[in-house]
GUMARVO-488467 format. One record per residue: x, y, z of N, C-alpha, C in turn. Coordinates in steps of 0.1 Angstrom, whole numbers, padded with zeros to 4 digits, always signed. Atoms other than C-alpha are relative to their C-alpha. Example, Ala and Ser with C-alpha at 12.3 -4.5 7.8 and 13.67 -1.06 7.14 Angstrom:
% residues 2
+0009-0012+0000+0123-0045+0078+0009+0012+0000;-0009-0011+0000+0137-0011+0071-0008+0011+0008;
//
This chain:
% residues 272
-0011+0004-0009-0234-0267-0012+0000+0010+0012;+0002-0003-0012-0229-0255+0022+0004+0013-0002;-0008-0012+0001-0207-0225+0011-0011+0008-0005;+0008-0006+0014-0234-0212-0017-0015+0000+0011;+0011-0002-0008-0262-0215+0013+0003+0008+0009;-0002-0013-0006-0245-0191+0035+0002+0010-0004;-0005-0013+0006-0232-0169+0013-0014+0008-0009;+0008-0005+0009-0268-0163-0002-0010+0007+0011;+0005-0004-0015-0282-0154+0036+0000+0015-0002;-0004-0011-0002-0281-0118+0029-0013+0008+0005;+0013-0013-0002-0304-0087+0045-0003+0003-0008;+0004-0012+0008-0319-0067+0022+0004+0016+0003;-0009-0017+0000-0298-0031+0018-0008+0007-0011;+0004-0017+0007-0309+0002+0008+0011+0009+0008;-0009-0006-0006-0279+0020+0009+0011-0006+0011;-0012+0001-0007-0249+0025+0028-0002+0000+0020;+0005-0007-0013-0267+0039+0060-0006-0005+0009;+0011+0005-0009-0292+0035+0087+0003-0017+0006;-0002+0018+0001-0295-0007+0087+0015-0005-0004;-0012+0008+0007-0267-0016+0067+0014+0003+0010;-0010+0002-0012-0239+0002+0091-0003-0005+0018;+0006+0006-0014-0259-0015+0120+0003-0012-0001;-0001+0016+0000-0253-0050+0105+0017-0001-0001;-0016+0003+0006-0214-0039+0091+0005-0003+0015;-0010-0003-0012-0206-0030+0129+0000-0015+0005;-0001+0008-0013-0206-0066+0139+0004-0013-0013;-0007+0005+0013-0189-0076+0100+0011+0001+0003;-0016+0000+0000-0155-0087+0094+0004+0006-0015;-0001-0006+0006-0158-0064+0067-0005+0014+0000;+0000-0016+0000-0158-0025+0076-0003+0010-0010;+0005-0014+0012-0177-0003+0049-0005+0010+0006;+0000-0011-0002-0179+0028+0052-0004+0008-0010;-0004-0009+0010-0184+0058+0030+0007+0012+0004;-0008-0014-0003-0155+0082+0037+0000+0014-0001;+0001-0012+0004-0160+0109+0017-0012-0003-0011;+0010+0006+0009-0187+0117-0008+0006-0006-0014;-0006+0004+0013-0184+0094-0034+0005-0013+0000;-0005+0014-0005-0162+0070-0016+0000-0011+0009;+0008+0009-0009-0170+0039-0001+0022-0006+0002;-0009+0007-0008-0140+0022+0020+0000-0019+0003;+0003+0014-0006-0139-0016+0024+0010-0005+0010;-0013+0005-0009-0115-0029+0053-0002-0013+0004;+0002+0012-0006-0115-0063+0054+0008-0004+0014;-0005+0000-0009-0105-0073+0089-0003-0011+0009;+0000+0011-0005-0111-0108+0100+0011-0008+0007;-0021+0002-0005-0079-0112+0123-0004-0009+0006;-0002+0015-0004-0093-0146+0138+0009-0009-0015;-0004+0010+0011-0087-0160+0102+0010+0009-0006;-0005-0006+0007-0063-0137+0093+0000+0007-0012;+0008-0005+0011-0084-0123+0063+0002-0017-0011;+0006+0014+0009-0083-0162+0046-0012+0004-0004;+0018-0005+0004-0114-0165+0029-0010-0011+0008;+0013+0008-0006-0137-0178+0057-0011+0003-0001;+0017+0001+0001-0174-0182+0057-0002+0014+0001;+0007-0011-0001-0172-0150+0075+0005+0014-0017;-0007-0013+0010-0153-0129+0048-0005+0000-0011;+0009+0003+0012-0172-0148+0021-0008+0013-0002;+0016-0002-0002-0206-0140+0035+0007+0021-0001;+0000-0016+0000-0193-0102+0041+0004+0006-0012;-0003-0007+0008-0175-0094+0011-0009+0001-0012;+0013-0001+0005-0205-0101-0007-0011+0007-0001;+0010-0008+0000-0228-0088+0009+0002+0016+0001;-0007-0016+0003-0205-0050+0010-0003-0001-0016;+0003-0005+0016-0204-0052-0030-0010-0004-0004;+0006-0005+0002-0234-0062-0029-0011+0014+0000;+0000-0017+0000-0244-0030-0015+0003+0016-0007;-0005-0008+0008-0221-0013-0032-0012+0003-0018;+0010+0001+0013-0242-0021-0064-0008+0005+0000;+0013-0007-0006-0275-0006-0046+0002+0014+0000;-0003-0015-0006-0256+0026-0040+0002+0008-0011;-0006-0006+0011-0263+0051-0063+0008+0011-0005;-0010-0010-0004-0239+0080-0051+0015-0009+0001;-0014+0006-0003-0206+0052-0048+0005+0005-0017;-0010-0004+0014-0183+0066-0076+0012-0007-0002;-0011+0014-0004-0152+0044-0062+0000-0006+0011;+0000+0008-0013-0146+0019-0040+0018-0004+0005;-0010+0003-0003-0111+0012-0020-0002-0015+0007;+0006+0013-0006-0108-0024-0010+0017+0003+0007;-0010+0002+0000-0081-0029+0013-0001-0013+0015;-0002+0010-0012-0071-0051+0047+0004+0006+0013;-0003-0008-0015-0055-0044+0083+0018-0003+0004;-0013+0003-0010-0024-0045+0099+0013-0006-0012;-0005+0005+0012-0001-0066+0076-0004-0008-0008;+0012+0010+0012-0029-0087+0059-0009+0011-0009;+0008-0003+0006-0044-0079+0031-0014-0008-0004;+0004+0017+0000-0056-0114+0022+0008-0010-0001;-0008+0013+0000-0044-0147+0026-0006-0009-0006;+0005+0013+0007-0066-0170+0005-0010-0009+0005;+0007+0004-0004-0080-0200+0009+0004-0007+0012;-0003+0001-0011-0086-0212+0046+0009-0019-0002;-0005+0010+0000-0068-0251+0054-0014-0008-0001;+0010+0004-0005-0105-0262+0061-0010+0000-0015;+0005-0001+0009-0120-0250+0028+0009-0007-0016;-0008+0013+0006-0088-0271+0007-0002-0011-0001;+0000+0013-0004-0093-0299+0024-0011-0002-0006;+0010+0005+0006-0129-0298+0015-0002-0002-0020;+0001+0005+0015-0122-0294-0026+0005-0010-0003;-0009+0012+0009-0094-0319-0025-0006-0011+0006;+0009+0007-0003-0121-0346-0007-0018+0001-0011;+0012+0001+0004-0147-0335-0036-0011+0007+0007;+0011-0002-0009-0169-0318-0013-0004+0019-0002;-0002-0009-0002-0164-0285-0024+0005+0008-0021;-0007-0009+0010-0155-0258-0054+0005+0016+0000;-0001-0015-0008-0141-0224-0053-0009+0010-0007;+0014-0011+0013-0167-0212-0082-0008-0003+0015;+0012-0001-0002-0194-0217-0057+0000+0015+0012;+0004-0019-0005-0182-0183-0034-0002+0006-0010;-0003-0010+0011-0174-0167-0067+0003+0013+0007;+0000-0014-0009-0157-0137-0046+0015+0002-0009;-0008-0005+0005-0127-0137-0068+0002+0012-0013;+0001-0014+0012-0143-0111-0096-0006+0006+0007;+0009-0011-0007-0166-0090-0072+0008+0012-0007;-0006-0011+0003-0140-0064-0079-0001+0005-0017;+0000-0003+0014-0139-0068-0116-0017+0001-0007;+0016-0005+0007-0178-0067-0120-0005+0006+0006;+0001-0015-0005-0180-0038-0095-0003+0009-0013;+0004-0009+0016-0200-0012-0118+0010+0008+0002;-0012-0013-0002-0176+0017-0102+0015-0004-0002;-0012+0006-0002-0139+0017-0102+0003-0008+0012;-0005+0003-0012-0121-0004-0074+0018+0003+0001;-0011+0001-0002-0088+0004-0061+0006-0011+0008;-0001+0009-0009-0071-0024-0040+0015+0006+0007;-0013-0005-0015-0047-0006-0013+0004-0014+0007;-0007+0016-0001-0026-0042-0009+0010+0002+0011;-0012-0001-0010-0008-0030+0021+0005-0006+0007;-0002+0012-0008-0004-0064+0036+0001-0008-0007;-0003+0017+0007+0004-0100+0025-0015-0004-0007;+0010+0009+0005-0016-0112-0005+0005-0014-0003;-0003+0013+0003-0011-0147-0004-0013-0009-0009;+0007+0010+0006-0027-0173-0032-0010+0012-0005;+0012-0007+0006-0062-0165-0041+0001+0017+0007;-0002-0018-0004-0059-0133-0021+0009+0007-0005;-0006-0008+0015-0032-0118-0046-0009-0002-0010;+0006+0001+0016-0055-0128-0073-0013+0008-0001;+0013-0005-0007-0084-0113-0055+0001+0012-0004;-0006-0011+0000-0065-0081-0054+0001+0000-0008;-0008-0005+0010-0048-0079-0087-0018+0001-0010;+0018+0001+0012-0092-0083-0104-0001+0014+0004;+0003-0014+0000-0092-0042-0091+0004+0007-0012;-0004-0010+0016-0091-0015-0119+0015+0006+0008;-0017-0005-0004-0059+0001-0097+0007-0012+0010;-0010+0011-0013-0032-0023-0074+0010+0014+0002;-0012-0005-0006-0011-0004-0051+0003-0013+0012;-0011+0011-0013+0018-0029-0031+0003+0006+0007;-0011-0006-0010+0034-0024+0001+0014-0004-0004;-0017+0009+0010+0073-0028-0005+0004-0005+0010;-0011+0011-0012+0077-0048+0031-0009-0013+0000;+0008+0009-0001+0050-0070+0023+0001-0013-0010;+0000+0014+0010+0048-0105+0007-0009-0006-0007;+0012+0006+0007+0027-0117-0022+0005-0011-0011;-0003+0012+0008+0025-0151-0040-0012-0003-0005;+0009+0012+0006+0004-0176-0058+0005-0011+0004;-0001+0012+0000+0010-0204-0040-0006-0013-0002;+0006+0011+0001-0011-0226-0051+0010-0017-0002;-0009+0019+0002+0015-0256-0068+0011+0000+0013;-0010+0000-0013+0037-0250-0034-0017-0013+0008;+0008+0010-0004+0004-0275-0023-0005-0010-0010;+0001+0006+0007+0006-0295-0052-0015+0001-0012;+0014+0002+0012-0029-0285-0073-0002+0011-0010;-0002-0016+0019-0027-0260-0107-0012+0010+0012;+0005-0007-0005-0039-0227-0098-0018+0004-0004;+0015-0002+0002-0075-0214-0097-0003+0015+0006;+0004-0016-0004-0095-0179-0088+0004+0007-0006;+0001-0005+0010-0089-0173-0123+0017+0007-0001;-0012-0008-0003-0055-0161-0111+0013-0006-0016;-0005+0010+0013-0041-0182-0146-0001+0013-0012;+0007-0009+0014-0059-0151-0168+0003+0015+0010;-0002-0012-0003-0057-0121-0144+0016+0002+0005;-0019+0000+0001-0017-0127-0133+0005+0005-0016;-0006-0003+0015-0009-0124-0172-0004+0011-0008;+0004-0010+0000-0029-0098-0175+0004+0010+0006;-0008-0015-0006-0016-0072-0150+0014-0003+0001;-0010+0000+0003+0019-0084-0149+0013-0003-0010;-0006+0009+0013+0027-0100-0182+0001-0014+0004;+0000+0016-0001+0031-0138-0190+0014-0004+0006;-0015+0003-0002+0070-0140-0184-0003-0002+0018;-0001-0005-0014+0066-0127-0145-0011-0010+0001;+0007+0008+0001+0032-0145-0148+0003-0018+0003;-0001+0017-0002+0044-0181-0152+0013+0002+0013;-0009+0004-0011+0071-0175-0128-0002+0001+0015;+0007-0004-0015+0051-0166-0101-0011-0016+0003;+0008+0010+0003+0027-0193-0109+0008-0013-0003;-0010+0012+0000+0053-0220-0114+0004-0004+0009;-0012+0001-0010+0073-0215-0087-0008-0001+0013;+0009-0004-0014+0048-0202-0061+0007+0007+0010;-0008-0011-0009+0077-0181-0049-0008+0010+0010;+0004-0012-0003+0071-0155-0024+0011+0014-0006;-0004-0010+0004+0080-0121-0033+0000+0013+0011;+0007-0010-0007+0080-0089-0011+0000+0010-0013;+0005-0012+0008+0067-0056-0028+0013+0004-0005;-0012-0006+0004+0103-0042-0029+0006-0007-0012;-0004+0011+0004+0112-0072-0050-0010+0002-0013;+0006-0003+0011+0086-0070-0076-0003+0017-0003;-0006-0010+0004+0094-0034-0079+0012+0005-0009;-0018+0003+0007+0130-0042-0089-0010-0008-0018;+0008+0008+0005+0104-0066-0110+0002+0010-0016;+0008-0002+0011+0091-0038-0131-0014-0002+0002;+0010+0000+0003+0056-0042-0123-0007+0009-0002;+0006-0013+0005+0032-0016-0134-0010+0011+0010;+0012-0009-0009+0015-0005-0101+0015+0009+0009;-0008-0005-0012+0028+0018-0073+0003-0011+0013;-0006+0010-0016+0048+0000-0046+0006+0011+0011;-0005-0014-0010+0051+0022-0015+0003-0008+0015;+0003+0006-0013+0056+0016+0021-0010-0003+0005;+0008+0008-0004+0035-0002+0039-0013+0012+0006;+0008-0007-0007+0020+0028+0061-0007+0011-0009;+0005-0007+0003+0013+0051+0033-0005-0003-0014;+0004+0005+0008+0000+0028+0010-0019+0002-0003;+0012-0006-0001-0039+0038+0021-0002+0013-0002;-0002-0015-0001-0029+0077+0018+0001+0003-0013;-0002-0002+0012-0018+0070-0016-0013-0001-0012;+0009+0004+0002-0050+0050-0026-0014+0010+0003;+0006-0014-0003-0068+0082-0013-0007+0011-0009;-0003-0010+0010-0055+0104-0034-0010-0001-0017;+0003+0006+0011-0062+0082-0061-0013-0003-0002;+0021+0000-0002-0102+0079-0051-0006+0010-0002;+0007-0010+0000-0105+0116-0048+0000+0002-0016;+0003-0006+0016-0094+0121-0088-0011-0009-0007;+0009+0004+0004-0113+0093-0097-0016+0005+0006;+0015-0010-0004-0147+0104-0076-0002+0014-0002;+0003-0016+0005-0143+0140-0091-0005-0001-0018;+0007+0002+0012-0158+0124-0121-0016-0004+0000;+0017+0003+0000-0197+0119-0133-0002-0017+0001;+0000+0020-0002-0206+0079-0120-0006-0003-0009;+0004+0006+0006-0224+0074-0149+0015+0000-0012;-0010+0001+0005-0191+0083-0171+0009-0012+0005;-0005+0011-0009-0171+0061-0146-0005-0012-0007;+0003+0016+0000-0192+0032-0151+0001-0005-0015;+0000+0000+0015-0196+0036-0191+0017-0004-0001;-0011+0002+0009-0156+0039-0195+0006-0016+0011;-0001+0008-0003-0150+0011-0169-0005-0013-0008;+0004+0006+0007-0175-0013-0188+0008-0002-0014;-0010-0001+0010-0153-0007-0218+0015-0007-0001;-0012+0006-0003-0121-0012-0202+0004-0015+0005;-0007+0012-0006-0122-0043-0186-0016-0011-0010;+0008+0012+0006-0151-0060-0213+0004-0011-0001;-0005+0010+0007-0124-0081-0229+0002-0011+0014;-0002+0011-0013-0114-0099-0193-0012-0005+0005;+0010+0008+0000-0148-0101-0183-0007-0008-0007;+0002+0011+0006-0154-0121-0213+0004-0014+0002;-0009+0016+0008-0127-0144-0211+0004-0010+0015;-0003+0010-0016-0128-0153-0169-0008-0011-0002;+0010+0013-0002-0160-0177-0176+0011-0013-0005;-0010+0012+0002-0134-0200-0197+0009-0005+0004;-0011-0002-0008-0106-0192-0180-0001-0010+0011;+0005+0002-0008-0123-0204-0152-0005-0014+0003;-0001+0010+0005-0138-0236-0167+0013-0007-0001;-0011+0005+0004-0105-0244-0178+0010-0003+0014;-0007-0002-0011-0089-0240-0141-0009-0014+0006;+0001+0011-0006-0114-0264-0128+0001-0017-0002;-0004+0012+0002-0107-0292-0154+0013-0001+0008;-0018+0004-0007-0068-0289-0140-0003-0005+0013;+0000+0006-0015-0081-0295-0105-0008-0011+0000;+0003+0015-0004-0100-0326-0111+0010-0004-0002;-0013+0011-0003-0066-0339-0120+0010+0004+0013;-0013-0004-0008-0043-0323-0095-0005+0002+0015;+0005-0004-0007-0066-0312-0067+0001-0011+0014;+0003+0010-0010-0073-0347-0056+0010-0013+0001;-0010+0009+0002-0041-0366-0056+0004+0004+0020;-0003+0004-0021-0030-0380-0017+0011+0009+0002;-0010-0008-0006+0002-0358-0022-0005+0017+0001;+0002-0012-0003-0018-0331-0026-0006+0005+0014;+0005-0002-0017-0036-0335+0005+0009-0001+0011;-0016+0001-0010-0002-0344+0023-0001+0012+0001;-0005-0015+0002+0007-0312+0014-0010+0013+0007;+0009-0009-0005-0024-0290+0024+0000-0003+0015;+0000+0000-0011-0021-0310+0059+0014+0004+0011;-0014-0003-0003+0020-0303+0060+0007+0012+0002;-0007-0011+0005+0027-0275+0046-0011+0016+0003;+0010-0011-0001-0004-0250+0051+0006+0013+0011;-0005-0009-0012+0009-0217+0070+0013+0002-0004;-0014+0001+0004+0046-0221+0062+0003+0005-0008;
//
């Protein structure tokens, strides 16, 4: 498919350096390595608003795949720009699953973070909307902003959710908060799922990267082979259980995916 031919386009990387920040400088994805140890990711696609277009695909792919090459990365911070973190999927790449023409397994960009050998933090300082809260919440740390807005909207466009967001929502928030997020498709700001109870830091917006920091330097003051050993451990059980999960998401969207109201809806309601 068209998506799974671009996204496989990649240069060949060695490292972080030399070539690789000569191709990032002209990415909608900003890596860096900040300090030793820590690699930076800034997604920053402000034509699409950080949606997941072709370009953010193709980049956030080919950053973690890098990341993987690198054998000095001990953590990685994934975060966004301005008040986006991510926004999901584009109006353009909907249209194409709910016409058949299309699946969201074929980016596969929604576990990068969770099959990252090192840890990932996800500095969420902006609006995760849909798959992009789900995207985010697959990191080993979540920090929220508390002026920012995060949902699963998927059934607000009439088609069950997908990007695994069904197994990792229940996972980091519990099932209760879980289905009501995923039910409803409510939006939420940070301040709001604070009151919530959820288990990560919610901070303001501006010092939501400062805090994520912090939290990179104690993690990279550890040995990366330890890192990767107690990581592999900790998140085995999930990375067992996204393949079915996952499976299981796409039977719901042959039924719900492709219904005329659902397409109403992706042409009506998209943005709003």
């Amino acid at each position: 498919m068209f998506i799974t031919q671009l996204c496989t386009r990649f240069i060949s990387l060695k490292g972080l350096r030399g070539e690789l920040e000569k191709t990032m400088a002209e990415s909608v994805v900003n890596m860096k390595e900040i300090e030793d140890g820590i690699v930076l990711l800034k997604m920053e696609d402000r034509l699409h608003r950080n949606t997941f277009s072709l370009e953010l695909i193709r980049d956030l792919k080919q950053s973690f795949e890098a990341i993987e090459k690198n054998e000095t990365c001990r953590t990685v911070i994934l975060t966004g720009y301005d008040n986006y973190f991510c926004s999901g999927g584009t109006q353009e790449g909907l249209l194409a699953i709910n016409e058949g023409k299309a699946q969201f397994t074929e980016a596969n960009i929604y576990s990068l973070p969770l099959e990252c050998r090192v840890p990932v933090i996800s500095a969420m300082q902006g609006h995760g909307i849909g798959g992009g809260f789900a995207f985010g919440l697959f990191s080993d740390f979540v920090i929220l902003g508390r002026e920012s807005v995060y949902t699963t909207n998927f059934m607000k466009y009439g088609f069950t959710p997908g990007m695994g967001s069904t197994l990792i929502l229940t996972e980091k928030l519990g099932l209760s908060l879980a289905q009501e997020l995923l039910f409803t498709a409510r939006t939420y700001r940070g301040g709001e799922l604070e009151k919530r109870g959820v288990p990560f830091p919610v901070l303001p917006r501006e010092k939501v990267l400062s805090h994520a920091l912090e939290l990179a330097r104690e993690v990279a003051a550890k040995p990366r082979l330890s890192l990767i050993t107690l990581k592999d451990h900790m998140v085995e059980a999930l990375r067992k259980k996204l393949p079915s999960v996952i499976e299981k998401e796409l039977v719901m969207h042959d039924k719900t995916f492709h219904l005329p109201e659902t397409k109403e809806r992706i042409m009506n309601l998209f943005g709003k």
